[in-house]
DSSP file (Angstrom, degrees, kcal/mol; ACC not computed):
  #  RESIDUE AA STRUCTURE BP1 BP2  ACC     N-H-->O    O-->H-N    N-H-->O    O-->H-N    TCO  KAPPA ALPHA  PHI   PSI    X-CA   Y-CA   Z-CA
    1    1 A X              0   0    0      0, 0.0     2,-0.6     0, 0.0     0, 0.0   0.000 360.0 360.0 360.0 120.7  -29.1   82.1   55.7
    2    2 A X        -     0   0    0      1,-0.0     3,-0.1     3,-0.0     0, 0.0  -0.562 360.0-136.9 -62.6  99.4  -26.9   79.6   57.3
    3    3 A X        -     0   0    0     -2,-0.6    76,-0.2    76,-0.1    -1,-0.0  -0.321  28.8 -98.2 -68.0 157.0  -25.2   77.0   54.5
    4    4 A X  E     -a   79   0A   0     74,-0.8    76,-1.6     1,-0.0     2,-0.5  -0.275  39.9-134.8 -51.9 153.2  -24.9   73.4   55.2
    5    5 A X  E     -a   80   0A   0     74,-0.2     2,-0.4    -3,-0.1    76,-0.2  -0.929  11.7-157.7-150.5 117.8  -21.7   72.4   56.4
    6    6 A X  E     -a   81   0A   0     74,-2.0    76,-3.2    -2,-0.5     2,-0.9  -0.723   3.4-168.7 -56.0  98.4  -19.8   69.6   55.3
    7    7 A X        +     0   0    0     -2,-0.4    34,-2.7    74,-0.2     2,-0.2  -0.746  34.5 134.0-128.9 104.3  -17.0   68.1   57.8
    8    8 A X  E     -B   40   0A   0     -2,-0.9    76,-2.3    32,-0.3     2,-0.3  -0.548  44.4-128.8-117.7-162.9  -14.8   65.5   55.7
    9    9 A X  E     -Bc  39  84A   0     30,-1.5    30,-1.4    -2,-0.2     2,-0.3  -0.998  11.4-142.7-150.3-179.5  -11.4   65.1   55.5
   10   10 A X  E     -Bc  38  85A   0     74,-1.8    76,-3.8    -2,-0.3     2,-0.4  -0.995   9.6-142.4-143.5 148.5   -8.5   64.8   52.4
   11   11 A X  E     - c   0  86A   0     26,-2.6     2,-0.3    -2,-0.3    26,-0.3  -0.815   6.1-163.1 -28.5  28.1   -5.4   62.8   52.0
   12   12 A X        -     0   0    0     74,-3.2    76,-0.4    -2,-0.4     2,-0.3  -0.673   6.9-179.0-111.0 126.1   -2.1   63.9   50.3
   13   13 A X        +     0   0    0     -2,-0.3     7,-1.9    74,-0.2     2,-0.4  -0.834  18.3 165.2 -77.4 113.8    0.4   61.1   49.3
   14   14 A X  E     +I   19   0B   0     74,-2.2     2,-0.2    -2,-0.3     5,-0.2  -0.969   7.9 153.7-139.0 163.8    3.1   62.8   47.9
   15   15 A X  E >  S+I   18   0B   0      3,-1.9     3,-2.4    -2,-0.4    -2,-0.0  -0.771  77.9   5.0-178.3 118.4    7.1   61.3   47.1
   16   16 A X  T 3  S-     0   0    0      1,-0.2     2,-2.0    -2,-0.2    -1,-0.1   0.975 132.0 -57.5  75.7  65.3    9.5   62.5   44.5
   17   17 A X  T 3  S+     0   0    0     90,-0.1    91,-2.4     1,-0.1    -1,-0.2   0.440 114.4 103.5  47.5  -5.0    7.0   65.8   43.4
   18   18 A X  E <   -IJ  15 107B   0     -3,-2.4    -3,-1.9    -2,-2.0     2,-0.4  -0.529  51.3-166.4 -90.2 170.3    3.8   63.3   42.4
   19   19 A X  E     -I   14   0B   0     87,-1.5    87,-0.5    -5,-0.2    -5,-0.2  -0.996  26.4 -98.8-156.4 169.8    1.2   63.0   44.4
   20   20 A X        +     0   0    0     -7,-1.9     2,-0.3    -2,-0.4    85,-0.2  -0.443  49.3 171.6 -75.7 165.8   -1.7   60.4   44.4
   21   21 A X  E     -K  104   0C   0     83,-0.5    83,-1.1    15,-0.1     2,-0.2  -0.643  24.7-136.4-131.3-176.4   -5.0   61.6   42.7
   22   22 A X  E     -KL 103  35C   0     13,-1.0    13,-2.4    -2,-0.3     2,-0.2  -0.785   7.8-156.1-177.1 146.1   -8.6   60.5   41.5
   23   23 A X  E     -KL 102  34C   0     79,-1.6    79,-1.8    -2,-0.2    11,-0.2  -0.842  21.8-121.3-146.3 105.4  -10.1   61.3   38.7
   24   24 A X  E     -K  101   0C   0      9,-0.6     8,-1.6     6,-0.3    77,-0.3  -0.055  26.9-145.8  -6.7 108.8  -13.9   61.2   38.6
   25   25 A X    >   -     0   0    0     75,-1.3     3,-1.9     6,-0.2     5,-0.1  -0.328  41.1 -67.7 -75.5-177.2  -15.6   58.7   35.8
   26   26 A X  T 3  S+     0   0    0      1,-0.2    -1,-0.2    -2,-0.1     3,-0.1   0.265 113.7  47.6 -68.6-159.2  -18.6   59.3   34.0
   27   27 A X  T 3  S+     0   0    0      1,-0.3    -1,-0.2    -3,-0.1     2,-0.1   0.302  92.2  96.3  87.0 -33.4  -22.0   59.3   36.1
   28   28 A X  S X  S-     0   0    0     -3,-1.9     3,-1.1     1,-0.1    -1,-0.3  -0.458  84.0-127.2-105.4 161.0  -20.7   61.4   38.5
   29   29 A X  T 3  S+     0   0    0      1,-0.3    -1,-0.1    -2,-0.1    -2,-0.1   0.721  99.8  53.3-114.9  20.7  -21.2   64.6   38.2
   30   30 A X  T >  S+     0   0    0     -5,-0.1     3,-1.4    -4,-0.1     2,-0.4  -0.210  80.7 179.3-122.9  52.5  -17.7   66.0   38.4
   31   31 A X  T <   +     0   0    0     -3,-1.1    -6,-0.2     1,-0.3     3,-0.1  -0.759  59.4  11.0 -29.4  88.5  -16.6   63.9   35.7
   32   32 A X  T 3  S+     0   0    0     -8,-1.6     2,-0.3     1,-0.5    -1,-0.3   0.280  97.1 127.9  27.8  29.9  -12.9   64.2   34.5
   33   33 A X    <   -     0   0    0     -3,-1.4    -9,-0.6    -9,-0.2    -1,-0.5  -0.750  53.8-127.7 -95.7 161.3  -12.0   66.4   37.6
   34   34 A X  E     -Lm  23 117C   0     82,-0.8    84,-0.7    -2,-0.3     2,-0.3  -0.841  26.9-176.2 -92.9 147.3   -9.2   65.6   39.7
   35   35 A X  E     -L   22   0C   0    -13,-2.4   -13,-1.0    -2,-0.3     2,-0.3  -0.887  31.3-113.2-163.0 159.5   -9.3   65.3   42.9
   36   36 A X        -     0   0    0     -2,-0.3   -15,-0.1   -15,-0.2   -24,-0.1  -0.900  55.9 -99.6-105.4 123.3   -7.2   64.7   46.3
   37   37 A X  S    S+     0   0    0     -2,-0.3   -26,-2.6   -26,-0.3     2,-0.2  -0.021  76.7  81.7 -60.9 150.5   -8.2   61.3   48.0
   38   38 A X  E     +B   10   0A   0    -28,-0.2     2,-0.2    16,-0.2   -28,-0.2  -0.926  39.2 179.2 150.1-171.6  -10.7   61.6   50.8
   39   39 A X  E     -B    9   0A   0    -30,-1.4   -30,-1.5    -2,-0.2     3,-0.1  -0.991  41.0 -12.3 166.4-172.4  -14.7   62.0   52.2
   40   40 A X  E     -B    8   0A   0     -2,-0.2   -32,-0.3   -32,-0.2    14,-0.0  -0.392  54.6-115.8 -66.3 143.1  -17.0   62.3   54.7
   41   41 A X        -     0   0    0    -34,-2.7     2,-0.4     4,-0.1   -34,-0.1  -0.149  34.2-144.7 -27.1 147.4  -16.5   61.7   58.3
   42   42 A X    >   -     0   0    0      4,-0.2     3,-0.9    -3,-0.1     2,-0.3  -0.719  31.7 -77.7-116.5 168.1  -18.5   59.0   59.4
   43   43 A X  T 3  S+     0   0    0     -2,-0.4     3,-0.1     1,-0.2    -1,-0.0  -0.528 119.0   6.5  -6.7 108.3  -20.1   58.6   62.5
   44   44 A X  T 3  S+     0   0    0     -2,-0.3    -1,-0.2     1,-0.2     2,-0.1   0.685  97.4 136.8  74.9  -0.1  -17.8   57.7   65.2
   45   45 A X    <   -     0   0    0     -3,-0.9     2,-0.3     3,-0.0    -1,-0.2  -0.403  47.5-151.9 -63.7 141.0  -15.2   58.2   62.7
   46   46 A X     >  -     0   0    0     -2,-0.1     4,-1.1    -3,-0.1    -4,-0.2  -0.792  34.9-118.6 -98.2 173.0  -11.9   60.2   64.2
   47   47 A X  H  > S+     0   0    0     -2,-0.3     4,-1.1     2,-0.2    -2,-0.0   0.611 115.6  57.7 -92.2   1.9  -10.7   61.8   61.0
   48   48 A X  H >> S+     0   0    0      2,-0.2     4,-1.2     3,-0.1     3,-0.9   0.981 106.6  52.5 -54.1 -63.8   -7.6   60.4   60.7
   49   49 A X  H >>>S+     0   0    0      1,-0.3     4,-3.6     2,-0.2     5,-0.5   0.868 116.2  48.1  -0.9 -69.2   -9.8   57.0   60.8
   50   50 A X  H 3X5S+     0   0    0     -4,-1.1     4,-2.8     1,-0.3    -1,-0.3   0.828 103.3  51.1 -36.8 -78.0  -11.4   59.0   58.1
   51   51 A X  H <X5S+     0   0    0     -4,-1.1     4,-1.2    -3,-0.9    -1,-0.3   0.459 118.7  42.0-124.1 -46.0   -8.4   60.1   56.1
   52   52 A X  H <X5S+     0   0    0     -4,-1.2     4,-0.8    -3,-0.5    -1,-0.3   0.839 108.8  54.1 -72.0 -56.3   -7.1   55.9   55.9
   53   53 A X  H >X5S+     0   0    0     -4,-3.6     4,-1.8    -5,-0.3     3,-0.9   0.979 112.9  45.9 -60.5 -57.4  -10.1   54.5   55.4
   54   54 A X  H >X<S+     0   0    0     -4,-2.8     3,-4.1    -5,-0.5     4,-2.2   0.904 108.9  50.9 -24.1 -87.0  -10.5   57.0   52.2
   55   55 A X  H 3< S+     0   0    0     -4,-1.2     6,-1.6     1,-0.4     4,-0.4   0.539 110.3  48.5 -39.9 -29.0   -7.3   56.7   50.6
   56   56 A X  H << S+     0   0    0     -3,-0.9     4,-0.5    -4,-0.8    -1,-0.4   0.572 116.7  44.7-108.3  -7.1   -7.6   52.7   50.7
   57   57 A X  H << S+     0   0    0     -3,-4.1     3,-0.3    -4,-1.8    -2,-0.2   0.793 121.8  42.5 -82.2 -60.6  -11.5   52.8   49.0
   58   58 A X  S  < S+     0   0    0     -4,-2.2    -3,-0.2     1,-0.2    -2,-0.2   0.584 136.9   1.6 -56.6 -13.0  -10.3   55.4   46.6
   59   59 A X  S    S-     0   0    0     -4,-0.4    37,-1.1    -5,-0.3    -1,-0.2   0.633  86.3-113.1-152.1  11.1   -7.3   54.4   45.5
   60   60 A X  S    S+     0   0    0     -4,-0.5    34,-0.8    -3,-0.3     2,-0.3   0.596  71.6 132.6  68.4  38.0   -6.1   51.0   47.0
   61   61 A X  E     -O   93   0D   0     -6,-1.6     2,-0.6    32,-0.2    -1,-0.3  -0.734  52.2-143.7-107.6 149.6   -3.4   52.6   48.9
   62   62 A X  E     -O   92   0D   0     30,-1.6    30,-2.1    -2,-0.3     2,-0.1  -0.975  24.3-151.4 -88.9 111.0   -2.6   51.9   52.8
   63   63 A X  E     -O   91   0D   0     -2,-0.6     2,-0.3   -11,-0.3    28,-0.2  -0.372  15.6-171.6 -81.8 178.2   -1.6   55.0   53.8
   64   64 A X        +     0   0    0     26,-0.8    26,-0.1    -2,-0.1    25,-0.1  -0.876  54.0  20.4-152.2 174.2    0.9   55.0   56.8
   65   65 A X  S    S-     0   0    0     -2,-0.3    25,-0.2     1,-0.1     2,-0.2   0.675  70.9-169.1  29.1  45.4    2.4   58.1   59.1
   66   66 A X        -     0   0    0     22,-0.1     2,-0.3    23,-0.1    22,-0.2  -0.497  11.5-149.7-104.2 163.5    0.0   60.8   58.7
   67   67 A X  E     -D   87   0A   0     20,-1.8    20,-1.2    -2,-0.2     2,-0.6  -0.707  19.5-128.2 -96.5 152.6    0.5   64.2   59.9
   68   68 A X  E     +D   86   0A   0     -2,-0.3    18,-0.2    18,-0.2    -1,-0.0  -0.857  40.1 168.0 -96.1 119.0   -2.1   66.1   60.9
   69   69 A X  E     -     0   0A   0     16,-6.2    70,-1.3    -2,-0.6     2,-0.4   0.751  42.7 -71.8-113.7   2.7   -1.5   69.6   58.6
   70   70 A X  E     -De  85 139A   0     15,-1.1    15,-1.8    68,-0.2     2,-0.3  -0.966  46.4 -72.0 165.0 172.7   -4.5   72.0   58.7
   71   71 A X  E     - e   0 140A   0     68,-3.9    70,-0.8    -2,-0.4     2,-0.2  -0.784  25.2-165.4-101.4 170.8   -8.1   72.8   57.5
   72   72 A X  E     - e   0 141A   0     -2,-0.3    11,-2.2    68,-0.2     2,-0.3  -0.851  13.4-157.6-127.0 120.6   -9.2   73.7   54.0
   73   73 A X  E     -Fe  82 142A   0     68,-2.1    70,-1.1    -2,-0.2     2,-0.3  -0.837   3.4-155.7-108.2 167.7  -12.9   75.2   53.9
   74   74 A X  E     -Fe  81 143A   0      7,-1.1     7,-0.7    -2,-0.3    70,-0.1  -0.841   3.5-157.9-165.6  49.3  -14.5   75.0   50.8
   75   75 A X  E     -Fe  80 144A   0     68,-2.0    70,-1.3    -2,-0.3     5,-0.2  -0.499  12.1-174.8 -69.9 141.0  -17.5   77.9   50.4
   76   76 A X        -     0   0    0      3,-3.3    71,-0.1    68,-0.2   -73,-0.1  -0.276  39.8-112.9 -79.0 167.3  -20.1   76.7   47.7
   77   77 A X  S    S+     0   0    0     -2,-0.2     3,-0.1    69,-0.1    70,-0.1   0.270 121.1  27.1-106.5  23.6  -22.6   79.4   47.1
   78   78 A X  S    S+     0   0    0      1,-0.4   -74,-0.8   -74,-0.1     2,-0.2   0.399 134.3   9.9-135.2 -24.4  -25.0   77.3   48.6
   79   79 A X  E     -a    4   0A   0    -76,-0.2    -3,-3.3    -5,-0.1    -1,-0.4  -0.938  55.5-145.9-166.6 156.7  -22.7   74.9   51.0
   80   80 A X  E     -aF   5  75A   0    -76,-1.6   -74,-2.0    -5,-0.2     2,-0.3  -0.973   5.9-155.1-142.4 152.4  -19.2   74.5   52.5
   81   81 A X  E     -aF   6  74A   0     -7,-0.7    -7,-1.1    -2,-0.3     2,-0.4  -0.897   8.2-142.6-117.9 150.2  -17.2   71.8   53.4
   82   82 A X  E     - F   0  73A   0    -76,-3.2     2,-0.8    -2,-0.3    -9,-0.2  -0.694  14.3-157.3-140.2 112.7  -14.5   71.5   55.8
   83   83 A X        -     0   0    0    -11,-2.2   -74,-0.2    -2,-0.4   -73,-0.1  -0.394  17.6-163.8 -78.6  98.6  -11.5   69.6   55.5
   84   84 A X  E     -c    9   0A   0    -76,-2.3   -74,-1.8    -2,-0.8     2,-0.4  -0.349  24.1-164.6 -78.8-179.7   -9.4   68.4   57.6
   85   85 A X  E     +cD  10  70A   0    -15,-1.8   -16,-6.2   -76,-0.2   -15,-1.1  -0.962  14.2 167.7-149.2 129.2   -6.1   67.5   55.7
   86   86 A X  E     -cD  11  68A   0    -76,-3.8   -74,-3.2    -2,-0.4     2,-0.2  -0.856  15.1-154.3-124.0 177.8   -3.1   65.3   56.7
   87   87 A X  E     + D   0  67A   0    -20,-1.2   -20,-1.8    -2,-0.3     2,-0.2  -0.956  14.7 170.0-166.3 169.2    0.1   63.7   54.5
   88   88 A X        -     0   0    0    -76,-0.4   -74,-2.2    -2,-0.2   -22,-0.1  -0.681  31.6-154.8-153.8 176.8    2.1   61.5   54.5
   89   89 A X  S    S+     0   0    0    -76,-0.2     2,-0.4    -2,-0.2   -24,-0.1   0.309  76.0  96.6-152.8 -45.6    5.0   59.8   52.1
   90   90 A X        +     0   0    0    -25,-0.2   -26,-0.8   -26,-0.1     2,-0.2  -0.409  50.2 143.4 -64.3 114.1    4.6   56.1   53.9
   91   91 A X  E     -O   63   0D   0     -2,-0.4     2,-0.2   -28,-0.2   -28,-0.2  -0.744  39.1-154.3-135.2 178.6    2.2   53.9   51.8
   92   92 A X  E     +O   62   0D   0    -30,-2.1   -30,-1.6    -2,-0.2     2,-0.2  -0.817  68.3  26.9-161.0 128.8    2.0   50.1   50.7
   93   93 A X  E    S-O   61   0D   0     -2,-0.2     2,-0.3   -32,-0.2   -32,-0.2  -0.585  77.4-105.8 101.0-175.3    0.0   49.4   47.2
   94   94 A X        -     0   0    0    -34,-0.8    10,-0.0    -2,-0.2    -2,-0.0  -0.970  40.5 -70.1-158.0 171.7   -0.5   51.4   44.3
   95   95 A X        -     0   0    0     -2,-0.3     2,-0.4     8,-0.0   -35,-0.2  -0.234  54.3-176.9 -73.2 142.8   -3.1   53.4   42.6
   96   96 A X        -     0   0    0    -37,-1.1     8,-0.1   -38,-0.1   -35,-0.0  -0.991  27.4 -99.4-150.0 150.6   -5.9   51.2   41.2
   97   97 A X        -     0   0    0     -2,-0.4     2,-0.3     5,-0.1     5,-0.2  -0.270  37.7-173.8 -93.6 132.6   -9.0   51.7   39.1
   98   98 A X  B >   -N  101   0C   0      3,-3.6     3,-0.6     1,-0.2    -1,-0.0  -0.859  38.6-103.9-143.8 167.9  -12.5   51.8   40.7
   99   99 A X  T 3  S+     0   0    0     -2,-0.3    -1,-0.2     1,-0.2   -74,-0.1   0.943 127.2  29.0 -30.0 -57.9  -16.7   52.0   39.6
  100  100 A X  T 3  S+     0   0    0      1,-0.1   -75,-1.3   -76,-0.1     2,-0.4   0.508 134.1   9.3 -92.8   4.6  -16.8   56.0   40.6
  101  101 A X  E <   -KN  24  98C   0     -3,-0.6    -3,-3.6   -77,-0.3     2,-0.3  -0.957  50.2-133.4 177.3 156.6  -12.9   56.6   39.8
  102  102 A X  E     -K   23   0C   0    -79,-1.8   -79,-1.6    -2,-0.4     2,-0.3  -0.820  30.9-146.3-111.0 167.4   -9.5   55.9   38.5
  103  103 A X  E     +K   22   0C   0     -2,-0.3     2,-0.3   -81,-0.2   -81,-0.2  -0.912  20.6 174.9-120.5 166.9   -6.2   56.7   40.9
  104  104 A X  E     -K   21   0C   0    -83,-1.1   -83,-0.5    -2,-0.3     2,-0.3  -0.957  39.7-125.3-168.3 138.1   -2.9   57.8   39.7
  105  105 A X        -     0   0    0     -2,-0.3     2,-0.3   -85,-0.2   -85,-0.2  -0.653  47.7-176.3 -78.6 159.6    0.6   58.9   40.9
  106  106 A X        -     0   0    0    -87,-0.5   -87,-1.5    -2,-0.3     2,-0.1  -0.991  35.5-106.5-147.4 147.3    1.0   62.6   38.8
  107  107 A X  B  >  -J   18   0B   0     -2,-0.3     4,-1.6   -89,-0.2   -89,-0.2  -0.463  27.8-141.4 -66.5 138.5    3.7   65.1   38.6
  108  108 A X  H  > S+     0   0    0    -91,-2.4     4,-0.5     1,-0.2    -1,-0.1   0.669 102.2  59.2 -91.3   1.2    2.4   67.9   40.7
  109  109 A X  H  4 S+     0   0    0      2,-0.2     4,-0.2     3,-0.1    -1,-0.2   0.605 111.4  42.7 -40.0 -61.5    3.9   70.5   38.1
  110  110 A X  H >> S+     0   0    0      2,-0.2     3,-1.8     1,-0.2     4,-1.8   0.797 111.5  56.2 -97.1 -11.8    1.5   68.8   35.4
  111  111 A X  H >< S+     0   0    0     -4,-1.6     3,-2.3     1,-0.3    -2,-0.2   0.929  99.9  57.1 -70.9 -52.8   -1.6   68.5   37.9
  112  112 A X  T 3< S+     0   0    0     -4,-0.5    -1,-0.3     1,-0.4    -2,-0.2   0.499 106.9  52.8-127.2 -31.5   -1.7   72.2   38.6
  113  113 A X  T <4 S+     0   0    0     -3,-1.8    -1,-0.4    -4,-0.2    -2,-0.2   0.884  81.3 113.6 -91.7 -20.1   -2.0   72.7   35.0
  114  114 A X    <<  -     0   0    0     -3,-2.3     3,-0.2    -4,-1.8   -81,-0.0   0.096  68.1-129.4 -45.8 173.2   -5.1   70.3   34.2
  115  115 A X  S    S+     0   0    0      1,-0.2     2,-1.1   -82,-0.0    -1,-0.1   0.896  96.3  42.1 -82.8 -53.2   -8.2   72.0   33.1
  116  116 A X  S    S+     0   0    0    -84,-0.2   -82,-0.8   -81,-0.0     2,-0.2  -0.843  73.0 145.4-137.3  83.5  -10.8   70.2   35.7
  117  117 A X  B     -m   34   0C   0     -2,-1.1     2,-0.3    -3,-0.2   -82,-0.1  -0.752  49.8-121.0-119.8 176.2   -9.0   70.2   39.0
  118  118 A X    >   -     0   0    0    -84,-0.7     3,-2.6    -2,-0.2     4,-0.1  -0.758  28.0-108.7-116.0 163.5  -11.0   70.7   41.9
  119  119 A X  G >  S+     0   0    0      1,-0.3     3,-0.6    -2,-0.3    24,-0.1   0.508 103.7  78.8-103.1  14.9  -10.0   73.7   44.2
  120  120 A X  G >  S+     0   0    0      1,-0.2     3,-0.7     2,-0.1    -1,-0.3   0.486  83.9  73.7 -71.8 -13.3   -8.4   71.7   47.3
  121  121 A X  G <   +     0   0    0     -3,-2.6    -1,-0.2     1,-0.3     3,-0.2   0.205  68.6  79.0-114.5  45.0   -5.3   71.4   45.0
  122  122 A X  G <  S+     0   0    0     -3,-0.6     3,-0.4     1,-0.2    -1,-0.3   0.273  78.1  79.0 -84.9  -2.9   -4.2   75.2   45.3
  123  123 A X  S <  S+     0   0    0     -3,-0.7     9,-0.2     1,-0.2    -1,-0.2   0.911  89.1  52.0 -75.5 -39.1   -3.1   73.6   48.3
  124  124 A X  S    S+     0   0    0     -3,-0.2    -1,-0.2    -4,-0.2     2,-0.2   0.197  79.2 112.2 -41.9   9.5   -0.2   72.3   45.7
  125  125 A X  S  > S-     0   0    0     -3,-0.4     4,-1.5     1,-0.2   -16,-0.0  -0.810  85.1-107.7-107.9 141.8    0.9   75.7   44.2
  126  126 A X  T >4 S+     0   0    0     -2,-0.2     3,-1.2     2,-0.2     4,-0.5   0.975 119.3  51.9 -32.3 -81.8    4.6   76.9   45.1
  127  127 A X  G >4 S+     0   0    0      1,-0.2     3,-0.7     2,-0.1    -1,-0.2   0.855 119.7  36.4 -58.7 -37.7    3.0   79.9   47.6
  128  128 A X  G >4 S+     0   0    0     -6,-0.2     3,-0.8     1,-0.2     4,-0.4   0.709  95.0  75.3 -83.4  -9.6    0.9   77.4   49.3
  129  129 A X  G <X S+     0   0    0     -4,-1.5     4,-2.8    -3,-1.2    -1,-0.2   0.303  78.9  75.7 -79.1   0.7    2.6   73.9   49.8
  130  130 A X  H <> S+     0   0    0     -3,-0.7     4,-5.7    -4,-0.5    -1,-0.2   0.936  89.0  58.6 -69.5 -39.1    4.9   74.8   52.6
  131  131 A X  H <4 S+     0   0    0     -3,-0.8    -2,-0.2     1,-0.2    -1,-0.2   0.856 118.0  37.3 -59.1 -28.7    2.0   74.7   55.1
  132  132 A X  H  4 S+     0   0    0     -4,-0.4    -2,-0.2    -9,-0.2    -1,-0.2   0.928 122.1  38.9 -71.4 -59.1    1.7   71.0   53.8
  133  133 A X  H  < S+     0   0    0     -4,-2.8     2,-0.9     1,-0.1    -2,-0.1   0.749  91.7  76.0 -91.8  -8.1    4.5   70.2   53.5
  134  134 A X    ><  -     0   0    0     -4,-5.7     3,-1.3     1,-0.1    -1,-0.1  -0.821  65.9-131.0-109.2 124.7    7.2   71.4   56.2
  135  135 A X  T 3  S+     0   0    0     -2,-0.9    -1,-0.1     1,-0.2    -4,-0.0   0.553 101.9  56.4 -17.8 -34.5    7.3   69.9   59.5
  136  136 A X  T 3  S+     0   0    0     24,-0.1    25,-1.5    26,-0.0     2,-0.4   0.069  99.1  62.8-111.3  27.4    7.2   73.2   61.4
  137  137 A X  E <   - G   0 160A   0     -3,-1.3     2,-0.2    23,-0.3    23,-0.2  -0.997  54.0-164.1-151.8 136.9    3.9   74.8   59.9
  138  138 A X  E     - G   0 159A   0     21,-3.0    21,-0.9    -2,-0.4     2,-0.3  -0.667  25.1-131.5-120.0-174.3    0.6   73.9   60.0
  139  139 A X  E     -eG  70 158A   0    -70,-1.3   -68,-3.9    19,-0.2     2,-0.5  -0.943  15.9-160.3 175.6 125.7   -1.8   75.6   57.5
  140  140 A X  E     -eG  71 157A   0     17,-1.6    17,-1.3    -2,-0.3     2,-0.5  -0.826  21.8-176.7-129.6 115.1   -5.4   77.4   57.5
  141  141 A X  E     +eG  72 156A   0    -70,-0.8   -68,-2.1    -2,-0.5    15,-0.2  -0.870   9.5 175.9-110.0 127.7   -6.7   77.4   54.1
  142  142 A X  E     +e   73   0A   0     13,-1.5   -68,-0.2    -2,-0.5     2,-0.1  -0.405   5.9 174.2-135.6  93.1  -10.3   79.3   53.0
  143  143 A X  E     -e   74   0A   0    -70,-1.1   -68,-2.0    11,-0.1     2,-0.3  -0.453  18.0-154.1 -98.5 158.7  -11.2   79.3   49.6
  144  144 A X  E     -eH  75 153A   0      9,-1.2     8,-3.3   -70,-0.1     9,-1.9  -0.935  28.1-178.1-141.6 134.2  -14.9   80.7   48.1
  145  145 A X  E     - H   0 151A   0    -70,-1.3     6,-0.2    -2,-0.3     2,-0.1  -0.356  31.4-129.8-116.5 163.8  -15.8   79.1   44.9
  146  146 A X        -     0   0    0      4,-1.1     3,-0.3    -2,-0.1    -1,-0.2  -0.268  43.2-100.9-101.4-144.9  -18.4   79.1   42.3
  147  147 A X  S    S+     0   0    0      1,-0.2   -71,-0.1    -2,-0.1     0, 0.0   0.104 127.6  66.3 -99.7  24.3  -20.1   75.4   41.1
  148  148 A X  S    S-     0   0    0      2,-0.2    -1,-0.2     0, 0.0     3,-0.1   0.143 119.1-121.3 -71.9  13.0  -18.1   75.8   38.7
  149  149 A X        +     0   0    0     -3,-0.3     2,-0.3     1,-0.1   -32,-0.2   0.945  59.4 150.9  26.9  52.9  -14.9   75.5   40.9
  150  150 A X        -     0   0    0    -31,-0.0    -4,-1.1     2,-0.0     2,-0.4  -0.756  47.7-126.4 -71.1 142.4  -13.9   79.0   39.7
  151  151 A X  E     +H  145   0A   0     -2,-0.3    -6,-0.3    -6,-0.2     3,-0.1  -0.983  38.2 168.8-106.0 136.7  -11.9   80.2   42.5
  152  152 A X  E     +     0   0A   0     -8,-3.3     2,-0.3    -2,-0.4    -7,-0.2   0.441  53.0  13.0-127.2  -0.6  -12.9   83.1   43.5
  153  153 A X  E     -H  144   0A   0     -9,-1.9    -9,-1.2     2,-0.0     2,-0.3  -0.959  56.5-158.8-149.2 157.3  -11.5   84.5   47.1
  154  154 A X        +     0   0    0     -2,-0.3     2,-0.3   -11,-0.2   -11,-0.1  -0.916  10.6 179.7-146.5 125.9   -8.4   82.9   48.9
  155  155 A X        -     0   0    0     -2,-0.3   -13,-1.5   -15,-0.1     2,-0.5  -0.998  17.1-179.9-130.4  98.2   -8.0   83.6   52.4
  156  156 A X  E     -G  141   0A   0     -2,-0.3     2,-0.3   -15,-0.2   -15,-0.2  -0.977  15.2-172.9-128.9 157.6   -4.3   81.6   54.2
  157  157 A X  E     -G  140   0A   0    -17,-1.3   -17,-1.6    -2,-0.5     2,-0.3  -0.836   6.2-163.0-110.3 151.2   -2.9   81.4   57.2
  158  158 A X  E     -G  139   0A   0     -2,-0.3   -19,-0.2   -19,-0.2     2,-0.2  -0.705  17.5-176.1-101.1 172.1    0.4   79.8   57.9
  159  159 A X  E     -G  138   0A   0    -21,-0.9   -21,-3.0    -2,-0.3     2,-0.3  -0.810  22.0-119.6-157.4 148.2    1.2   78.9   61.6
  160  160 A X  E     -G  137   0A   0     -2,-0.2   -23,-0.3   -23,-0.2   -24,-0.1  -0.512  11.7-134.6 -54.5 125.8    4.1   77.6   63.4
  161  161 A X              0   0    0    -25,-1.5   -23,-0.0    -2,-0.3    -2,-0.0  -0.733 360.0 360.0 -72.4 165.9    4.3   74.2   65.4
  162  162 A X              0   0    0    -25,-0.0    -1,-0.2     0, 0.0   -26,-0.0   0.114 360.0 360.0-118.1 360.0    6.1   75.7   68.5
């Protein structure tokens, strides 16, 4: 059986060792999680398009300079999503509070410990953040989940730009 397949993209602002977040309010039904801004591709969307547009619903940031750094897939036992992922450090604005979500700059040290993160930010952990964050690597990330966001397989690639 084939899952549905998801094609969004996500966002990371990072400066000085924070990086922007969201954090789900209630209704939704990943409530207190954290989360890395971003969403679906639209129609006629490129995903950079994508990846800007995001970042300024969810968190009232104008992103600036993004790099394009990798995928992250996402298996569900039911569904996957697949993400492409830029960053950046050039912004204008600041994190601001919304119906479905709050935003926030965060140590990326204290995010890694919360309880109800969502599993796009193992991209954060010491072994994985090089592919993000140096200039000369781009980054193939595929992690297999429960709905609980348990993680339960981790598949990465590094690669070189040449």
């Amino acid at each position: 059986m084939d899952k549905p397949i998801r094609k969004a993209v996500r966002c990371y602002l990072i400066k000085d060792n924070k990086v922007v977040v969201i954090k789900y309010k209630n209704g939704n039904r990943k409530e207190g999680y954290y989360d890395i801004p971003g969403g679906k591709i639209e129609d006629g969307e490129i995903s950079k398009q994508t990846a800007i547009r995001e970042m300024k619903e969810e968190t009232g940031i104008n992103i600036k300079n993004l790099k394009y750094k990798g995928i992250i897939s996402i298996e569900y036992p039911d569904r996957k999503f697949i993400f492409d992922t830029f960053i950046s450090n050039e912004y204008e604005g600041k994190p601001q509070e919304f119906e479905e979500n709050t935003s926030e700059w965060i140590e990326i040290k204290e995010l890694l410990q919360k309880e109800k993160i969502l599993s796009n930010i193992i991209l954060l952990d010491r072994f994985f953040i090089k592919g993000l964050t140096d200039d000369n690597y781009n980054f193939n990330l595929h992690i297999k989940v429960d709905e609980q966001e348990n993680i339960l397989d981790v598949d990465y690639n590094l690669a070189e730009i040449r």
